[in-house]
KOLDOTI-518911 format. One line per 8 residues: number of its first residue (from 1); their letters; for each residue x, y, z of C-alpha. Coordinates in nm, 2 decimals. Layout:
BEGIN
NUM = A = X:Y:Z | ... .
***
This chain:
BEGIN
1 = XXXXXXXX = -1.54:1.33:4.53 | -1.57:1.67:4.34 | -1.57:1.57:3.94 | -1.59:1.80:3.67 | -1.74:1.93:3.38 | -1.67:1.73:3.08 | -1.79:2.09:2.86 | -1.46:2.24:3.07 .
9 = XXXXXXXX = -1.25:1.96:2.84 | -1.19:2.12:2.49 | -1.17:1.85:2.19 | -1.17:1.79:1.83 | -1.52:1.75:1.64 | -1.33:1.41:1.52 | -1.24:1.28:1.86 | -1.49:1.02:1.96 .
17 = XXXXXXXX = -1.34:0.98:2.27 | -1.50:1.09:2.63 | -1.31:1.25:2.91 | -1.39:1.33:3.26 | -1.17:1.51:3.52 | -1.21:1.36:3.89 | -1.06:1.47:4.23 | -1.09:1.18:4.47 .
25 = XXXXXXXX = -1.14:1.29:4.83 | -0.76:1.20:4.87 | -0.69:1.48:4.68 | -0.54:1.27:4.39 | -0.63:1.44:4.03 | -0.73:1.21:3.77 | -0.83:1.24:3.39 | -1.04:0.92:3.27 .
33 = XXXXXXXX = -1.08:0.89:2.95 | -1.35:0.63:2.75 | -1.27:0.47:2.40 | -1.49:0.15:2.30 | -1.27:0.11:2.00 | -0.95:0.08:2.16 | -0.79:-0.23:2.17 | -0.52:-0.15:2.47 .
41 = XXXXXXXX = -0.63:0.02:2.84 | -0.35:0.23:2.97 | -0.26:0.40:3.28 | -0.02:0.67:3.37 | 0.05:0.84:3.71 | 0.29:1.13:3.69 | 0.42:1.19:4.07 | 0.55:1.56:4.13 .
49 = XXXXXXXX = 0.89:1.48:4.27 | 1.20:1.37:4.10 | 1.60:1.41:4.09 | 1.61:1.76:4.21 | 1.46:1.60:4.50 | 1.77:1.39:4.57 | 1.91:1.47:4.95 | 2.24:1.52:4.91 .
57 = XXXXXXXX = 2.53:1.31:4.94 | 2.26:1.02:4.76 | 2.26:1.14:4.45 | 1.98:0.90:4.18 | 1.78:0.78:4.55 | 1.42:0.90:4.34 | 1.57:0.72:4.07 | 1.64:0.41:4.24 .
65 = XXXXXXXX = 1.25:0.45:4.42 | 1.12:0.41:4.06 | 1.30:0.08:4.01 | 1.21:-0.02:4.35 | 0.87:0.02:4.35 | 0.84:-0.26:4.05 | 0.98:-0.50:4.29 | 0.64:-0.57:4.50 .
73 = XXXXXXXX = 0.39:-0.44:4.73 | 0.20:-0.64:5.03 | -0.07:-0.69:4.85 | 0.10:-0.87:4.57 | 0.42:-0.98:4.75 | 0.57:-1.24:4.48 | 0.86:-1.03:4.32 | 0.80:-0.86:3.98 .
81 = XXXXXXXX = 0.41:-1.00:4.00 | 0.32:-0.70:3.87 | 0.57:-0.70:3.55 | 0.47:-1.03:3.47 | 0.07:-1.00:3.46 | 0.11:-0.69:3.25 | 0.35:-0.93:2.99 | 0.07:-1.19:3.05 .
89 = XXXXXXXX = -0.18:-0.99:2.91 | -0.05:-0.84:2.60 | 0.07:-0.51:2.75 | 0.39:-0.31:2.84 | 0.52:-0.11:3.14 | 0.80:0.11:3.22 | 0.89:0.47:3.39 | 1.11:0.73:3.41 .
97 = XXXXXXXX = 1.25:0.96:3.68 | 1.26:1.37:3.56 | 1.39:1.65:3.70 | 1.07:1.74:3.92 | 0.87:1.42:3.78 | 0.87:1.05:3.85 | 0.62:0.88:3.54 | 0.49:0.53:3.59 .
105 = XXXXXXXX = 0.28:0.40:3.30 | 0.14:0.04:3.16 | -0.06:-0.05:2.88 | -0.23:-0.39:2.86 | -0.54:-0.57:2.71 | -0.87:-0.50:2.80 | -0.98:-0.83:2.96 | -0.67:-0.77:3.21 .
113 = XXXXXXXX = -0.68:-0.44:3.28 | -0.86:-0.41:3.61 | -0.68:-0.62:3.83 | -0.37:-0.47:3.67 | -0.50:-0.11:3.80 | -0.53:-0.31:4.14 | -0.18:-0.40:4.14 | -0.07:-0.05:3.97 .
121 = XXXXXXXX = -0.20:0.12:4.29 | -0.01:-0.10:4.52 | 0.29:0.12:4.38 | 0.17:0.43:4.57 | -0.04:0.28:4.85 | 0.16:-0.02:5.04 | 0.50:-0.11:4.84 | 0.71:-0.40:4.98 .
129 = XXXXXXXX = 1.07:-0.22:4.94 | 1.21:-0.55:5.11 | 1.55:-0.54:5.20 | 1.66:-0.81:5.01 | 1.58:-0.65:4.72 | 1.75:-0.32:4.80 | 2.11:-0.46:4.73 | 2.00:-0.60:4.38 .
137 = XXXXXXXX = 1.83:-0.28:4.24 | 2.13:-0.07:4.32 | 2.31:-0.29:4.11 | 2.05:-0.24:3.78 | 2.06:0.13:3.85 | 2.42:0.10:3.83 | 2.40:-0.10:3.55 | 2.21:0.15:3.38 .
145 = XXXXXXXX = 2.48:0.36:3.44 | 2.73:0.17:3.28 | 2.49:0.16:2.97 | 2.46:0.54:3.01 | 2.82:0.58:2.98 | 2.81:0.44:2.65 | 2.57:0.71:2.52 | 2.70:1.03:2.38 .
153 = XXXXXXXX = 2.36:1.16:2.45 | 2.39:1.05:2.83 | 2.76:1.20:2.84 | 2.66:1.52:2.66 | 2.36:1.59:2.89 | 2.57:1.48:3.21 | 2.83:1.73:3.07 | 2.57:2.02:3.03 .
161 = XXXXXXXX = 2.49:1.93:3.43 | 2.84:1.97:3.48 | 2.87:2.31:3.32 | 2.63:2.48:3.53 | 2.60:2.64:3.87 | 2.70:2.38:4.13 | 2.43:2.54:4.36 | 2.16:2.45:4.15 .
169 = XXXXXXXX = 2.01:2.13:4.16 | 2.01:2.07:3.76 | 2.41:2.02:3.82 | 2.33:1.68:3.99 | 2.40:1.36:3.90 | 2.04:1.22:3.84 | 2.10:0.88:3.80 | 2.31:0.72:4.00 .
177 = XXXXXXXX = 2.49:0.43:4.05 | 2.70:0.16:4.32 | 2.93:0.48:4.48 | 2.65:0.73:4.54 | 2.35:0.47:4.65 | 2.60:0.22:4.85 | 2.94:0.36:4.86 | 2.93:0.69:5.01 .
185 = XXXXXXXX = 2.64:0.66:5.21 | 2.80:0.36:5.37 | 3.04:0.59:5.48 | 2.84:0.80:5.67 | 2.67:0.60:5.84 | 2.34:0.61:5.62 | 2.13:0.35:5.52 | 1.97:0.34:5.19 .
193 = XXXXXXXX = 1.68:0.17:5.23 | 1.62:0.40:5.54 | 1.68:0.70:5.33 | 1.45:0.52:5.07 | 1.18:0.49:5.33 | 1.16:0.81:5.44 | 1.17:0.98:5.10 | 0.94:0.78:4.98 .
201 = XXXXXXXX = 0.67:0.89:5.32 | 0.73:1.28:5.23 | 0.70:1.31:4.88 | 0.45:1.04:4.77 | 0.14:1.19:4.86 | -0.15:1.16:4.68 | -0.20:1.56:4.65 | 0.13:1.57:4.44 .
209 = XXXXXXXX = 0.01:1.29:4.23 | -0.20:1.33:3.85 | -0.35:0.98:3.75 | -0.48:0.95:3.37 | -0.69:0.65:3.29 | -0.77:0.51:2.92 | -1.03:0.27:2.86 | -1.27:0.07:2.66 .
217 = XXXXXXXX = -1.58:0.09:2.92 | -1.80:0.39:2.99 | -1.67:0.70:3.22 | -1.90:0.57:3.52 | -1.76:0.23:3.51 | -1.40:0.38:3.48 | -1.47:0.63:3.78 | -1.56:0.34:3.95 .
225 = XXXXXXXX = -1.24:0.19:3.94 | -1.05:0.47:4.05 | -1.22:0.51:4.33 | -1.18:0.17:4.43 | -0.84:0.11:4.33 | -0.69:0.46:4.42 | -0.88:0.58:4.72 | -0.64:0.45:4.97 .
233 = XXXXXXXX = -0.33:0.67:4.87 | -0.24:0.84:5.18 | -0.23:1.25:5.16 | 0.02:1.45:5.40 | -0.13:1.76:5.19 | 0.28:1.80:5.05 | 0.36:2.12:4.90 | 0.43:2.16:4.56 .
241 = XXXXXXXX = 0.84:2.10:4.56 | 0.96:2.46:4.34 | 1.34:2.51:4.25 | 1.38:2.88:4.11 | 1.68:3.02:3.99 | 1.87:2.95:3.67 | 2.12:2.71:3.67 | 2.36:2.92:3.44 .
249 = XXXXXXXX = 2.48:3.29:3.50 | 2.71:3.47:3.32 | 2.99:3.23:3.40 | 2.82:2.97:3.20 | 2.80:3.18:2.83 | 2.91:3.22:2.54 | 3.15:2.91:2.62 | 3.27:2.65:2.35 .
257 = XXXXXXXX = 3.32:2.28:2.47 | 3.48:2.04:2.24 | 3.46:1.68:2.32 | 3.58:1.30:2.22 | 3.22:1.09:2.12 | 3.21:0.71:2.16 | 3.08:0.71:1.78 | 3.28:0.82:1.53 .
265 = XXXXXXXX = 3.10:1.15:1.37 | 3.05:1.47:1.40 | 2.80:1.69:1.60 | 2.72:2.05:1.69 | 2.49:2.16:1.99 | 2.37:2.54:2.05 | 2.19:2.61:2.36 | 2.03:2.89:2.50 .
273 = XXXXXXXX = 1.81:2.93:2.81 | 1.51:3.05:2.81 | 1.13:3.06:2.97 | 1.00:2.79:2.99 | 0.71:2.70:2.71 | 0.50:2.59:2.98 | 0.41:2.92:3.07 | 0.30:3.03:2.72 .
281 = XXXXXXXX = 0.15:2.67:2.63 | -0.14:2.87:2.47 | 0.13:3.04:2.21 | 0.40:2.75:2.15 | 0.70:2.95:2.09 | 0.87:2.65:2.14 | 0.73:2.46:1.91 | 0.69:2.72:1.64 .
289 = XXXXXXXX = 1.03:2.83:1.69 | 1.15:2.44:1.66 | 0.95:2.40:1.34 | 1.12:2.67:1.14 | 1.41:2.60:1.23 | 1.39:2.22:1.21 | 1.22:2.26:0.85 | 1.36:2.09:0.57 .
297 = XXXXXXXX = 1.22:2.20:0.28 | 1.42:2.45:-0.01 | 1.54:2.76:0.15 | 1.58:2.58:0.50 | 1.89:2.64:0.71 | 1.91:2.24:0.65 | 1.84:2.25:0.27 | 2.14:2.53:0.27 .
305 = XXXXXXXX = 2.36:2.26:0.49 | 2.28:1.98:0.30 | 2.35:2.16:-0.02 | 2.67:2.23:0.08 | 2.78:1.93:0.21 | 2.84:2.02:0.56 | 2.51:1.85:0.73 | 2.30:1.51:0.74 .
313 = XXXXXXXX = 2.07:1.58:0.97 | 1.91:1.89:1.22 | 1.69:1.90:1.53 | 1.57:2.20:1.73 | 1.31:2.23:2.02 | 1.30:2.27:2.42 | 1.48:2.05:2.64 | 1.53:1.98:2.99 .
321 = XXXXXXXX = 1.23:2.18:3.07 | 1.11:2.27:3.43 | 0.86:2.49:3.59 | 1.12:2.79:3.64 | 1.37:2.76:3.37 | 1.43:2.57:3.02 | 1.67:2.53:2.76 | 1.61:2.55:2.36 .
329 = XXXXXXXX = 1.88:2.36:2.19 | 1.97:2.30:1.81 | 2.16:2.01:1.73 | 2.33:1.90:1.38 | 2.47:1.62:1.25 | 2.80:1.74:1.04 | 2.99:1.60:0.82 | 3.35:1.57:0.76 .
337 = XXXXXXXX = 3.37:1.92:0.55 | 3.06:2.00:0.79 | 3.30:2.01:1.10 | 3.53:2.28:0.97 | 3.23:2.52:0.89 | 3.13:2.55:1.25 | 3.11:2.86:1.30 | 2.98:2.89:0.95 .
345 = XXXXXXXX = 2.71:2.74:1.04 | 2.63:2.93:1.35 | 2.66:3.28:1.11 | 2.40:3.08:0.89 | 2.17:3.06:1.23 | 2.15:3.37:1.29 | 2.13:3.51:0.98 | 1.87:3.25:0.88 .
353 = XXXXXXXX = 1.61:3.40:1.16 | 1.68:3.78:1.23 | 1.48:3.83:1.49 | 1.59:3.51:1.68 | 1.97:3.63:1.66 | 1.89:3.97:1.80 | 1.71:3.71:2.11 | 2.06:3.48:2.09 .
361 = XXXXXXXX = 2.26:3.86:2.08 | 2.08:3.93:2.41 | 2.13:3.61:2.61 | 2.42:3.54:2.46 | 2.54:3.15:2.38 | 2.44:2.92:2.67 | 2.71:2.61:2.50 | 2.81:2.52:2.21 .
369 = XXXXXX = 2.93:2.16:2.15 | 3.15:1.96:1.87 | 3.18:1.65:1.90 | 3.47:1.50:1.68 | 3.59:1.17:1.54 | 3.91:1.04:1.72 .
***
């Protein structure tokens, strides 16, 4: 088990806290971390495949994994054992399914944290995805759906999908839902829980997997447990899953969509591609970027908006980020008067940051949304 140097971990003079960075002989990468004053233990494992993954024709199948790997595993066979334990013991779990990214994490009380890593691990080592239970998770991922459709976030994200190259794999439907996990493959002949299976043995491998462990003991005791606990994780030595390209050309610019929200209000959203911050994590550009534009104080494109009566509330930053492309987006809350000063506002953008409209001038408008009462 190769381990390295805690020097190589750069931290605040203030943080009390110890890391250590681990690679068990599996290949798995893990961060521990030691804090004797916390009052929670936590766990995340961040598993490099997600909804551009999705064989097609079963559009939301990593998406239904993540639920389905909650169910149970042989180990711990009583359904939702796992869920409850954690509830038991003061903590919380959940996860989410990304683009390239599946996240599972917990927090939980200190006294119950080690047998909930033991049934954590399960997840990745030996899950039970019974058949019985195949049916009824297809039907909470397509309830989440339903809830989805609700959203206006939900809608206007599905409709940026929508928008862009239908070759790409950011223009599929992520989540999905009773047509594309029962319905469809039905009628081809496919079997979901077969097609679960097997996506499950090629892209859950412990090389593609980055564990992060927080606790109150010291880093050897913590080590311990990982190695204990984690060790079994099989490793078919997967490649790293890449999807280059951009998923908007030309076709896709300097285009202005106009759409009916479930809320009443108003809402404008600019978006531009662009690198994503990941490769200049050092910089932020991103986040600098997002902070002057997002600022609020006097002289602020929102102090301006505000003062005139057309805005109640702005937000800029990255989104939808990957390793080979990324989005920025700006999004602002108008008001009545607001929504008739659209392209008002979008002059005040650019004239607000100079140098940032000569960047917009160049890539030109990705999409521009409005959403409007009924």
């Amino acid at each position: 088990m190769a381990v390295g140097k805690e020097e190589e971990i750069l931290k605040a003079r203030t943080d009390k806290r110890e890391y250590r960075r681990i690679v068990l002989p599996n290949s798995l990468q893990v961060l521990l971390i030691s804090d004797p004053d916390t009052d929670k233990c936590a766990a995340s494992m961040d598993v490099s495949v997600g909804s551009f993954s999705d064989p097609d024709g079963l559009e939301g199948l990593a998406h239904f994994l993540e639920h389905m790997l909650f169910y149970a595993s042989e180990k711990y066979p009583l359904e939702d054992s796992y869920s409850k334990y954690i509830s038991e013991h003061g903590g919380r779990t959940n996860a989410f399914t990304a683009s390239e990214h599946t996240n599972y994490y917990f927090d939980i009380n200190p006294d119950g944290f080690e047998k909930a890593l033991d049934r954590f691990a399960q997840f990745f080592i030996k899950p039970l995805m019974s058949a019985d239970a195949t049916t009824r998770e297809i039907k909470a991922v397509d309830s989440e759906n339903q809830k989805n459709l609700l959203s206006d976030g939900w809608r206007m994200n599905q409709l940026e999908k929508h928008l862009s190259a239908v070759d790409h794999p950011y223009h599929k439907f992520s989540t999905g839902n009773w047509d594309t996990l029962e319905v469809r493959p039905k009628a081809k002949g496919l079997d979901t829980r077969h097609e679960l299976i097997k996506f499950y043995e090629e892209y859950y491998s412990a090389n593609l997997m980055h564990l992060v462990l927080y606790g109150k003991e010291k880093l050897d005791k913590i080590q311990g447990l990982v190695k204990d606990k984690f060790k079994d994780i099989r490793n078919i030595d997967r490649s790293c899953l890449r999807f280059p390209g951009e998923p908007c050309t030309s076709e896709h610019l300097q285009i202005l969509v106009r759409t009916i929200p479930i809320k009443e209000g108003h809402k404008l959203r600019l978006v531009w591609p662009i690198t994503p911050e990941i490769h200049h994590y050092k910089e932020g550009p991103c986040r600098y970027l997002g902070h002057l534009i997002g600022h609020e104080g006097e002289g602020s494109l929102y102090y301006i908006l505000k003062t005139l009566g057309w805005a109640t509330g702005l937000s800029a930053g990255e989104s939808d980020s990957t390793l080979d492309f990324s989005f920025f987006k700006v999004e602002i809350d108008l008001t009545d008067v607001g929504h008739g000063h659209m392209q008002d506002i979008v002059g005040l953008l650019s004239n607000t940051f100079p140098s940032y409209s000569s960047q917009v001038s160049a890539d030109g408008f990705l999409m521009s949304y409005l959403l409007f009462a009924r």
